[in-house]
DSSP file (Angstrom, degrees, kcal/mol; ACC not computed):
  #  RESIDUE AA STRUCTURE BP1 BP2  ACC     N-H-->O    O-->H-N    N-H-->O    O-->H-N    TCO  KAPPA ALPHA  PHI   PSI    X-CA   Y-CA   Z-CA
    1    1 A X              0   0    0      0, 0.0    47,-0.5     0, 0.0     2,-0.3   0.000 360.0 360.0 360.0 127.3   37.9  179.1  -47.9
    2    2 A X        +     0   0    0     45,-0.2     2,-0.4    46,-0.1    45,-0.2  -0.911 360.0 175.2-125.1 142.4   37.1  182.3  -45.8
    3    3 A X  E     -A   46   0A   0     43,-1.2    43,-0.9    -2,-0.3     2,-0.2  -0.950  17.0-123.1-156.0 167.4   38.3  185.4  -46.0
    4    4 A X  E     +A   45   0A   0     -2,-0.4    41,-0.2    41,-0.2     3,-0.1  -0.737  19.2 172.6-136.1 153.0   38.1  189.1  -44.6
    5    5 A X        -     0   0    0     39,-2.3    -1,-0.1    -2,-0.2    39,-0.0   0.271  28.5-163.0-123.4-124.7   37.6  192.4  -45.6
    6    6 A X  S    S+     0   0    0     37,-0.2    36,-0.2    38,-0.1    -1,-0.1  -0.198 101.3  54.8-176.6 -59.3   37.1  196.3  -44.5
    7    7 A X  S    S+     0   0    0     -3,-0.1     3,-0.1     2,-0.1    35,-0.1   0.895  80.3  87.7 -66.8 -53.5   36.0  197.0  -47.6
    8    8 A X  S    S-     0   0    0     36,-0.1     2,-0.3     1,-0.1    -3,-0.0   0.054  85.6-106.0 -41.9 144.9   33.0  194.5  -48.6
    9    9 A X        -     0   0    0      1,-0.1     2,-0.7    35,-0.0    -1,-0.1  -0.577  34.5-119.1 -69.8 132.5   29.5  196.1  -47.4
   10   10 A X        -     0   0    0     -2,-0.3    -1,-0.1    -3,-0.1    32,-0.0  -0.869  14.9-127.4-103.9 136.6   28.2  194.3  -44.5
   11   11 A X     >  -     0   0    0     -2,-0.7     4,-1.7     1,-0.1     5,-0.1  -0.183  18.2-151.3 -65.2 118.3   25.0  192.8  -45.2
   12   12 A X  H  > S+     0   0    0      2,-0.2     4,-2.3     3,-0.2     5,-0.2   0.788  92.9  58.6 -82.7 -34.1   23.0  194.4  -41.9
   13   13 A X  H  > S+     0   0    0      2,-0.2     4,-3.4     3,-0.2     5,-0.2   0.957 113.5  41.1 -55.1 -46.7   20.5  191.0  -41.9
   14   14 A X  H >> S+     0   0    0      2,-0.2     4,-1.0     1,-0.2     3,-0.9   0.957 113.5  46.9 -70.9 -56.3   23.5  188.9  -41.4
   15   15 A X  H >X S+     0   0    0     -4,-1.7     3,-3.4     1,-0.3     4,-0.8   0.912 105.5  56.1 -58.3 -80.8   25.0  190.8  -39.4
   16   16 A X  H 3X S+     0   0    0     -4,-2.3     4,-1.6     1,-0.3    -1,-0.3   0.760 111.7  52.1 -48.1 -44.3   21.8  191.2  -37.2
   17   17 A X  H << S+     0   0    0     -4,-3.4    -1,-0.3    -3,-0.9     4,-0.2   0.967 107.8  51.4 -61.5 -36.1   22.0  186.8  -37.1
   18   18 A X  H << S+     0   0    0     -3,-3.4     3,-0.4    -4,-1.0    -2,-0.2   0.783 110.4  45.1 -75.3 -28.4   25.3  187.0  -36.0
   19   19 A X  H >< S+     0   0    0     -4,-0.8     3,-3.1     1,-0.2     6,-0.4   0.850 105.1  60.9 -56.8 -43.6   24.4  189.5  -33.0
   20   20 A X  T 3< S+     0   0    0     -4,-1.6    -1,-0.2     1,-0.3    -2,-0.2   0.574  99.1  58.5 -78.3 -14.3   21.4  187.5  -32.1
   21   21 A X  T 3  S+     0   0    0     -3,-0.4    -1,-0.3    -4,-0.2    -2,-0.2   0.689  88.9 107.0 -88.2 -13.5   24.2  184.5  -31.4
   22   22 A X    <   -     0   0    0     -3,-3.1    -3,-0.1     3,-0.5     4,-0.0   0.113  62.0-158.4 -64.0 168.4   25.9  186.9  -28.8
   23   23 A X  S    S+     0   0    0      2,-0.1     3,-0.2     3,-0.1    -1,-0.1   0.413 102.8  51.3-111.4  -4.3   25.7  186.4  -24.7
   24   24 A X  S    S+     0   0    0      1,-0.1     2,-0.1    -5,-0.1    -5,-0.0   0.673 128.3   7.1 -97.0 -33.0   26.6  190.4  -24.9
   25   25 A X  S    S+     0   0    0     -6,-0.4    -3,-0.5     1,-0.1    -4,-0.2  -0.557  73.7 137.6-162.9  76.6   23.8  192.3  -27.6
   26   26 A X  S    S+     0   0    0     -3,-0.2    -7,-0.1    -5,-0.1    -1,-0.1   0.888  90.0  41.3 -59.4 -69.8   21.2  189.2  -28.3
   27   27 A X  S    S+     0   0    0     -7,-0.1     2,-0.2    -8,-0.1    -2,-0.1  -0.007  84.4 131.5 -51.8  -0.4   18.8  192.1  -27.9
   28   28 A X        -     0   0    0      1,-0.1    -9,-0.1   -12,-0.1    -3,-0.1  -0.399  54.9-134.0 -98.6 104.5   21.0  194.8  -29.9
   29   29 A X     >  -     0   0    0     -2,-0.2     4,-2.5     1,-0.1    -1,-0.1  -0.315  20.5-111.7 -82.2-173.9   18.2  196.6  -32.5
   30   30 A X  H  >>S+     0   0    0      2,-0.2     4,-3.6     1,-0.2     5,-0.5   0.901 115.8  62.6 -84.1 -45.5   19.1  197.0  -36.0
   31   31 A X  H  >5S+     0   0    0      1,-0.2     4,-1.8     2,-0.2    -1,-0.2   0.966 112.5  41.0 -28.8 -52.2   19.2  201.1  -35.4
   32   32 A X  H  >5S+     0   0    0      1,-0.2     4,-1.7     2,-0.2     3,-0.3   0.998 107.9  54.0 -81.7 -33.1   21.8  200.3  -33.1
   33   33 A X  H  X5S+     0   0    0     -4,-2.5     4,-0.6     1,-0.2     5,-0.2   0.822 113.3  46.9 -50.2 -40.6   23.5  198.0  -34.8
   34   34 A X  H >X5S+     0   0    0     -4,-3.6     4,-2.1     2,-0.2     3,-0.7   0.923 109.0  51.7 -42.1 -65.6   23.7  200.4  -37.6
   35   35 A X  H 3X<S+     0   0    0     -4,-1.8     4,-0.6    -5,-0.5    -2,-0.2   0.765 107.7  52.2 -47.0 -49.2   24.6  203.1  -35.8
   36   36 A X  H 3< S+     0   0    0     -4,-1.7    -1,-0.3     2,-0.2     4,-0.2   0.584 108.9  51.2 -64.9 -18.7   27.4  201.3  -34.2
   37   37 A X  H X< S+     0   0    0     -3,-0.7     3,-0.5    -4,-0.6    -2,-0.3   0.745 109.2  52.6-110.9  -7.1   28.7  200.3  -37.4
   38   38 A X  H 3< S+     0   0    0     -4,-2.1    -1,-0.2    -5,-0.2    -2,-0.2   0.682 106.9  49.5 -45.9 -44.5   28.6  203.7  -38.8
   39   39 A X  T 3< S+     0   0    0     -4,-0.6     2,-0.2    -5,-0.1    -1,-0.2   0.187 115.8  39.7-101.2   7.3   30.3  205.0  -36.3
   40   40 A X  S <  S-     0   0    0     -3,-0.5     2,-1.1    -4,-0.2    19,-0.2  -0.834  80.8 -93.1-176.1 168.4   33.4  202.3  -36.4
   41   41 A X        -     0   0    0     17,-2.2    17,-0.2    -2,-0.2     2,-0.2  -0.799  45.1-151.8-111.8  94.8   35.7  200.1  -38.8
   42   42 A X        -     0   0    0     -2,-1.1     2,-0.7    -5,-0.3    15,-0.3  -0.583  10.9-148.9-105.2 159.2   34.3  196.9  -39.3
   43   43 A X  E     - B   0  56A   0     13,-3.5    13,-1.0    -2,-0.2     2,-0.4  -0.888  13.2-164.0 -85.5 108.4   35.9  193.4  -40.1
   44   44 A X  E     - B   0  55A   0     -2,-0.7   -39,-2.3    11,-0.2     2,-0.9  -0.943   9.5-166.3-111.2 118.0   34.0  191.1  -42.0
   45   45 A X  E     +A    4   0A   0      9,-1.4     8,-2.4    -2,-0.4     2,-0.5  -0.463  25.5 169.0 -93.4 106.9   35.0  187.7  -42.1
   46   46 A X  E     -AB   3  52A   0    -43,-0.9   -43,-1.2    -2,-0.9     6,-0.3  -0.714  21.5-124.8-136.4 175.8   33.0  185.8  -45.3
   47   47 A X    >   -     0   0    0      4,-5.0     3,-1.7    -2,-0.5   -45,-0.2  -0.312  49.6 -71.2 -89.5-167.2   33.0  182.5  -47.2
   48   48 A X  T 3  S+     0   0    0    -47,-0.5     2,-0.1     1,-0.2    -1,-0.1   0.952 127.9  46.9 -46.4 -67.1   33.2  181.4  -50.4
   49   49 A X  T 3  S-     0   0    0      1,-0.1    -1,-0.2    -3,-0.0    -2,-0.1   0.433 121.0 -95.2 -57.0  21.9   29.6  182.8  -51.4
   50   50 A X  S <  S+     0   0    0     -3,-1.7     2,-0.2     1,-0.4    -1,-0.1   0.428  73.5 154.7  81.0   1.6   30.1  186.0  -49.9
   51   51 A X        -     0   0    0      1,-0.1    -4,-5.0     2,-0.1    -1,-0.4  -0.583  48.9-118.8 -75.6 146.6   28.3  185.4  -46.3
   52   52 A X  E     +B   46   0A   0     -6,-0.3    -6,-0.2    -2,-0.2    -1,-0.1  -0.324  49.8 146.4 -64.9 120.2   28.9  186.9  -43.4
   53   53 A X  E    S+     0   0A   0     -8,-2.4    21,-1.7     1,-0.8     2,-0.2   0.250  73.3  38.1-143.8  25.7   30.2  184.1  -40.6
   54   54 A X  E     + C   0  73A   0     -9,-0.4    -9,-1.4    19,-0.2    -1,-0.8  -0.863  58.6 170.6-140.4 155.3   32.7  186.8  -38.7
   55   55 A X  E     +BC  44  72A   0     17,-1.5    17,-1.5    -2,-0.2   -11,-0.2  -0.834   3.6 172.1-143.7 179.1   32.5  190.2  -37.9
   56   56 A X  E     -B   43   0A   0    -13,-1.0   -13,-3.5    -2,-0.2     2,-0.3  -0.753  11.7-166.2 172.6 129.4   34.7  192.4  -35.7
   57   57 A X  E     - C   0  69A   0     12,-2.2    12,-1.6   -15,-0.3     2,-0.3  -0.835   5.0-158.3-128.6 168.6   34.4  196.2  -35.4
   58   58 A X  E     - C   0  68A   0     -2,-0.3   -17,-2.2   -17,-0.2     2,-0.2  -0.896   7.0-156.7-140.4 160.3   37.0  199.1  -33.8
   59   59 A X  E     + C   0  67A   0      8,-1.6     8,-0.6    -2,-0.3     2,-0.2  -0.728  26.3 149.1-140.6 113.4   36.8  202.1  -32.6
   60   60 A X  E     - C   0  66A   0     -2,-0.2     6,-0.2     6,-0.2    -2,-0.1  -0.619  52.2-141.4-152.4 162.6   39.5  204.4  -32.5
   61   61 A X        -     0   0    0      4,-1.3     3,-0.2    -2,-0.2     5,-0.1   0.086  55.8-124.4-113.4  10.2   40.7  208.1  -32.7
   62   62 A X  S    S+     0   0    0      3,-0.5    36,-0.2     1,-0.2    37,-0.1   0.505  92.5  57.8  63.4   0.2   43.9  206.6  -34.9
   63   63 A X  S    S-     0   0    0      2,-0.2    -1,-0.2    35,-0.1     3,-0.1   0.492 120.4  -1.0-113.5 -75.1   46.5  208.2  -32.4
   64   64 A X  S    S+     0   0    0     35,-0.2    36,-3.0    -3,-0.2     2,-0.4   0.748 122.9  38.3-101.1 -29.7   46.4  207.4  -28.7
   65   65 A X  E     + d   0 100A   0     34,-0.2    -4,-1.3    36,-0.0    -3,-0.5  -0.972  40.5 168.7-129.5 123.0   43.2  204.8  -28.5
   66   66 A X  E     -Cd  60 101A   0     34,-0.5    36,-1.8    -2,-0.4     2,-0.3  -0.992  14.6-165.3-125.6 154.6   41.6  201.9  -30.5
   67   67 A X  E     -Cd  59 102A   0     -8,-0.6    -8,-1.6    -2,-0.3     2,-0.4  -0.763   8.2-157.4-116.0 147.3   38.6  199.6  -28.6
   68   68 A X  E     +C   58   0A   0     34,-0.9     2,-0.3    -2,-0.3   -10,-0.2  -0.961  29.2 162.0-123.3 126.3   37.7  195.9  -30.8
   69   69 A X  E     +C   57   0A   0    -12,-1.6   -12,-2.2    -2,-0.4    36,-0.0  -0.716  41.8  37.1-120.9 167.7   34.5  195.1  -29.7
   70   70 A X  E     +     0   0A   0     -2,-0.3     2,-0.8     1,-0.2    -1,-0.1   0.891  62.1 177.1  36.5  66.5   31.8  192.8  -31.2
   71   71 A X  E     +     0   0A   0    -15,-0.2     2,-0.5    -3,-0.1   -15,-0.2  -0.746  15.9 173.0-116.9 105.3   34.3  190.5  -32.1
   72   72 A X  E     -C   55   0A   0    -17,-1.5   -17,-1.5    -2,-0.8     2,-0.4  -0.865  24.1-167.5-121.4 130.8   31.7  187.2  -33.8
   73   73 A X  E     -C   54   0A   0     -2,-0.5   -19,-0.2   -19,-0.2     5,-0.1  -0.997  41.5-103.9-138.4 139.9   31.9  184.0  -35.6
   74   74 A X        -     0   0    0    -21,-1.7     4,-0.3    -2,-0.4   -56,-0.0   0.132  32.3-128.5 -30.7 136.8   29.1  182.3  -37.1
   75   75 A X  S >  S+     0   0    0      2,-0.1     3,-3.4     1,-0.1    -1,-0.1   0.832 107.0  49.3 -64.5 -96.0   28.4  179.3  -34.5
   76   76 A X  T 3  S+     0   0    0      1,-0.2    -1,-0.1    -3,-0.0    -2,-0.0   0.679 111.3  46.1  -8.6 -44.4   28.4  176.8  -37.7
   77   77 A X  T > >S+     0   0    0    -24,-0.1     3,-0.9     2,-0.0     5,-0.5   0.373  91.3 118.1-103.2   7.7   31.5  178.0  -39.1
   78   78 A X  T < 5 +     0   0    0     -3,-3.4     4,-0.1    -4,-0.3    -3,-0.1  -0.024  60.5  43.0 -54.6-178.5   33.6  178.0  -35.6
   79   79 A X  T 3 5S+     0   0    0      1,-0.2    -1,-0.2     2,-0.1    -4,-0.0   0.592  89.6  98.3  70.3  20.4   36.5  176.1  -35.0
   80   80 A X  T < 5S-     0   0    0     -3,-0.9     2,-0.2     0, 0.0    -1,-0.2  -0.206 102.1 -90.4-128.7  38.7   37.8  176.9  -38.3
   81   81 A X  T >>5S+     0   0    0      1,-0.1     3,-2.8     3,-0.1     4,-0.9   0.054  86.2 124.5  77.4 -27.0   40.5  180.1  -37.9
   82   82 A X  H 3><S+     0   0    0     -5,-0.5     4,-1.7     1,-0.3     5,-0.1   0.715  81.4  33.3 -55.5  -8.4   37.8  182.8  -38.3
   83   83 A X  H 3> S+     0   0    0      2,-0.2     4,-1.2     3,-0.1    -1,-0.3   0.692 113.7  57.9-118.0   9.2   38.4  184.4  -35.5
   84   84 A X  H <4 S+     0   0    0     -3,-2.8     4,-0.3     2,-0.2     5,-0.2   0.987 115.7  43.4 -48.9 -77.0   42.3  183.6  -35.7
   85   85 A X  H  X S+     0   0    0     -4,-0.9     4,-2.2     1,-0.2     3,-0.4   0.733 113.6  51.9 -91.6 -42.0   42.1  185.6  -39.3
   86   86 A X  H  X S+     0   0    0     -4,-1.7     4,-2.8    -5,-0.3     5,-0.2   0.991 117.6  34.9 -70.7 -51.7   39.7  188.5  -37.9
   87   87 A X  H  < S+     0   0    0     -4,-1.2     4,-0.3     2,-0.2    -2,-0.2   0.510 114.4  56.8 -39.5 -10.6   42.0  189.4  -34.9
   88   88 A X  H  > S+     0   0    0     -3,-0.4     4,-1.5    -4,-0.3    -1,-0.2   0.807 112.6  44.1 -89.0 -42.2   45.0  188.6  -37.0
   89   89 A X  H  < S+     0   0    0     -4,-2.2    -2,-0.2    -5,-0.2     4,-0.1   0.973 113.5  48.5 -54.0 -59.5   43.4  191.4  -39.5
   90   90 A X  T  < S+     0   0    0     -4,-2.8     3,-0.3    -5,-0.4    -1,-0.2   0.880 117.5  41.3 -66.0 -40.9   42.4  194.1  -36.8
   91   91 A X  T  4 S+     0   0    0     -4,-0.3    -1,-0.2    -5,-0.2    -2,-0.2   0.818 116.3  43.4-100.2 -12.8   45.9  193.9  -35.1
   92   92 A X  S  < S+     0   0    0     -4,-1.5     2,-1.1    -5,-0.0    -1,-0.2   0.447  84.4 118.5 -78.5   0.6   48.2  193.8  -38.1
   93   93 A X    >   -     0   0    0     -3,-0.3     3,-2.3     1,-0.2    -3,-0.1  -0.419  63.0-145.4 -88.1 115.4   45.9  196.6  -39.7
   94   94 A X  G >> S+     0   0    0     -2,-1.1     3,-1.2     1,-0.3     4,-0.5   0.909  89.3  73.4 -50.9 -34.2   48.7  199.7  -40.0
   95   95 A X  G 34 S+     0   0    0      1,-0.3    -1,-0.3     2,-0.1     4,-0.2   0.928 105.7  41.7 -72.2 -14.4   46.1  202.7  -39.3
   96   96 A X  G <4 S+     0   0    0     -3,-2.3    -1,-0.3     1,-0.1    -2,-0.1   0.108  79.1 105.3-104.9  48.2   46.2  201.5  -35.5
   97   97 A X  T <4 S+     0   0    0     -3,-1.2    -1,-0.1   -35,-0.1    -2,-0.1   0.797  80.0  48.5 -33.4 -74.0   49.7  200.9  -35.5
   98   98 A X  S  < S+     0   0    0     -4,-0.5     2,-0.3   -36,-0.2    -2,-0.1   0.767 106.0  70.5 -68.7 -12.6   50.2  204.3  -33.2
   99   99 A X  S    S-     0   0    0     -4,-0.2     2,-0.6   -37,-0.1   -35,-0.2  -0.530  76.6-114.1 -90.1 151.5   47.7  203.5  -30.9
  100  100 A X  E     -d   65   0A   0    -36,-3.0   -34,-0.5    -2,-0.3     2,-0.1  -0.877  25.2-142.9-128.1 160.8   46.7  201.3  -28.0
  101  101 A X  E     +d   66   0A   0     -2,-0.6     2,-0.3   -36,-0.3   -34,-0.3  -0.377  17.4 175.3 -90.5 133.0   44.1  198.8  -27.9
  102  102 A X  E     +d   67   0A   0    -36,-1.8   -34,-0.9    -2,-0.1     2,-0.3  -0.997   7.7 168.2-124.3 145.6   41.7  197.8  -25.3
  103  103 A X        -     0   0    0     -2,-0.3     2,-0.4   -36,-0.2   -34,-0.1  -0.937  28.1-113.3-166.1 145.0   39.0  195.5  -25.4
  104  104 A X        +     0   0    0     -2,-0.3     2,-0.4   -36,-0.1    -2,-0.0  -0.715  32.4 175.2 -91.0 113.6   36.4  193.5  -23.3
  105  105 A X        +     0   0    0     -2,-0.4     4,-0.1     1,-0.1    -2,-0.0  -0.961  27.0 178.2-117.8 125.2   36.3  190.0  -23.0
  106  106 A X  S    S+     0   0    0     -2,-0.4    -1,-0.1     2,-0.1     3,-0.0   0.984  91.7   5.8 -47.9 -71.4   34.4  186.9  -21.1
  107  107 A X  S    S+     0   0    0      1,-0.0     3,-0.2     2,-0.0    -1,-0.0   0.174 110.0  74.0-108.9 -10.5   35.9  184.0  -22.5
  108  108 A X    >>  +     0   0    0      1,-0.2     3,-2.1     2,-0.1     4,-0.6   0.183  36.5 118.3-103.8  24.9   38.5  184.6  -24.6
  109  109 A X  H 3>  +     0   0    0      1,-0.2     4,-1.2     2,-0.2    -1,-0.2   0.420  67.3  69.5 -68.6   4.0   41.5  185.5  -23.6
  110  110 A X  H 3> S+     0   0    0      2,-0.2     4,-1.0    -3,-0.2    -1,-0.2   0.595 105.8  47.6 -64.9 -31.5   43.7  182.8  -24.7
  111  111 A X  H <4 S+     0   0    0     -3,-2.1    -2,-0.2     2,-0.2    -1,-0.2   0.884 109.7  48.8 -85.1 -39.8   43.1  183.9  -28.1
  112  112 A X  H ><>S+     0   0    0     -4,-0.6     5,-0.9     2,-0.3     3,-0.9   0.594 108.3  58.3 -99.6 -35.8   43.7  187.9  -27.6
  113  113 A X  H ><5S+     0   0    0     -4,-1.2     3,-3.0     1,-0.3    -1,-0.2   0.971  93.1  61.6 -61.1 -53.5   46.9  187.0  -25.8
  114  114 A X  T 3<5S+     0   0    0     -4,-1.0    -1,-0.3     1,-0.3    -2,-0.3   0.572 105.1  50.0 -47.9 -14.5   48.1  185.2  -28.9
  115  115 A X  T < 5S-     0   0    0     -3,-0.9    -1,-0.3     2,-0.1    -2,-0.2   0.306 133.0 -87.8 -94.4   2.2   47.9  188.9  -30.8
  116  116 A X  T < 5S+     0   0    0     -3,-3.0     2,-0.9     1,-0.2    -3,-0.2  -0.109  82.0 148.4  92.5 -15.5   50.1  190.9  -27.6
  117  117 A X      < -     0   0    0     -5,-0.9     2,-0.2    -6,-0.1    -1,-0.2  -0.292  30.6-164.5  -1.4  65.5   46.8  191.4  -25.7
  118  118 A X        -     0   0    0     -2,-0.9    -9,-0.0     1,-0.1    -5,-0.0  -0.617  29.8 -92.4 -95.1 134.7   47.8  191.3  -22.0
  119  119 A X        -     0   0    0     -2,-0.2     2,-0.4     1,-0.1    -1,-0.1  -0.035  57.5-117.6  -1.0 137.9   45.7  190.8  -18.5
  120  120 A X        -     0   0    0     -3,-0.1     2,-0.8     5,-0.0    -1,-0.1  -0.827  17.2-108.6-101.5 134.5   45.1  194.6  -17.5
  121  121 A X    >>  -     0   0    0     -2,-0.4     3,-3.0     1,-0.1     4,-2.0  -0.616  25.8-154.4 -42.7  89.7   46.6  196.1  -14.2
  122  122 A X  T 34 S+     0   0    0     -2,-0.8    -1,-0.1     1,-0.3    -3,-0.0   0.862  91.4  65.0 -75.2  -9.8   43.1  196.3  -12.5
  123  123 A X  T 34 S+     0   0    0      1,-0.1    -1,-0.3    -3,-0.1     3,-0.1   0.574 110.8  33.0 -52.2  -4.5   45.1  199.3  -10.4
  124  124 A X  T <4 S+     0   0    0     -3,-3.0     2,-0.2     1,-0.1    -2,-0.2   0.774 104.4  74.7-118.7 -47.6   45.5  201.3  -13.4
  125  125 A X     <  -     0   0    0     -4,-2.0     2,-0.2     1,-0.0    -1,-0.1  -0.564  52.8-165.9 -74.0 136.0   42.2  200.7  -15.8
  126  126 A X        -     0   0    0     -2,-0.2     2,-0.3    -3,-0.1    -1,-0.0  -0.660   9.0-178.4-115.6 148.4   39.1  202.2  -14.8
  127  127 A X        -     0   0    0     -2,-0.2     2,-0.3     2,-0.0     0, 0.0  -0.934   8.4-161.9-158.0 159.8   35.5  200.8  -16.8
  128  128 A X        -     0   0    0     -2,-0.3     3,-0.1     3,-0.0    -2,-0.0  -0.948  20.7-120.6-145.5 109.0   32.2  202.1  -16.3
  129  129 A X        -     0   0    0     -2,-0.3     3,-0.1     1,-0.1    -2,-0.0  -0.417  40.9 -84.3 -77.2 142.1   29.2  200.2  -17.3
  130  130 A X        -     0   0    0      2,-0.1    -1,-0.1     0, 0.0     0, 0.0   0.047  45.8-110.1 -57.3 160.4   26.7  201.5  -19.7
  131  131 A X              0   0    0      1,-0.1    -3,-0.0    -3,-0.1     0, 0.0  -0.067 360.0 360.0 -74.8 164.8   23.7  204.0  -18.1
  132  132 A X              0   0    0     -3,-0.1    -1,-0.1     0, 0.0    -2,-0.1   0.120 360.0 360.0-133.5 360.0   20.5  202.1  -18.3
């Protein structure tokens, strides 16, 4: 039984395993990670003992924009709704309601469509990849 919260603290070690499974921020220190979750509204997907095996974080100004980034489930615990139940959380969640969403994906759009997610108009959308 899994289920997700807002509220619960997330555990920054766990978190920090669940990054380290990414193909996007393997390399991701815990400063930033911190820092990013500081700065954002995260989704934590946990079991029955209270572990971490999904995360999902936003970042939004609550009128005109919210971003879901760093959107993770536990390799072990895949193929079992978590990330059905975090995405289901994050777009049903009323304080983005007035706003719209954007959000960067590899491999999952099948999933992100199923929440009103749509293929972007690459005439219209702009992106700029981070400075190094």
């Amino acid at each position: 039984m899994y289920y997700v919260s807002t509220e619960k603290k997330i555990d920054i070690r766990q978190l920090m395993k669940l990054m380290k499974q990414t193909y996007w921020a393997p390399e991701r220190s815990e400063e930033d990670v911190l820092t990013a979750v500081k700065n954002s509204i995260s989704f934590g997907a946990f079991d029955e003992e209270d572990n971490l095996v999904g995360f999902a974080r936003v970042v939004t100004d609550f009128v005109s924009i919210w971003y879901l980034c760093d959107v993770i489930v536990d390799e072990k615990h895949r193929g079992q709704g978590i990330g059905k139940m975090l995405i289901s959380a994050v777009a049903s969640d009323e304080r983005f309601a007035k706003a719209s969403a954007l959000l960067k994906t590899k491999d999952a759009h099948g999933l992100y469509r199923k929440y009103g997610f749509m293929d972007v108009d690459a005439n219209r959308v702009m992106y700029r990849e981070k400075r190094d």
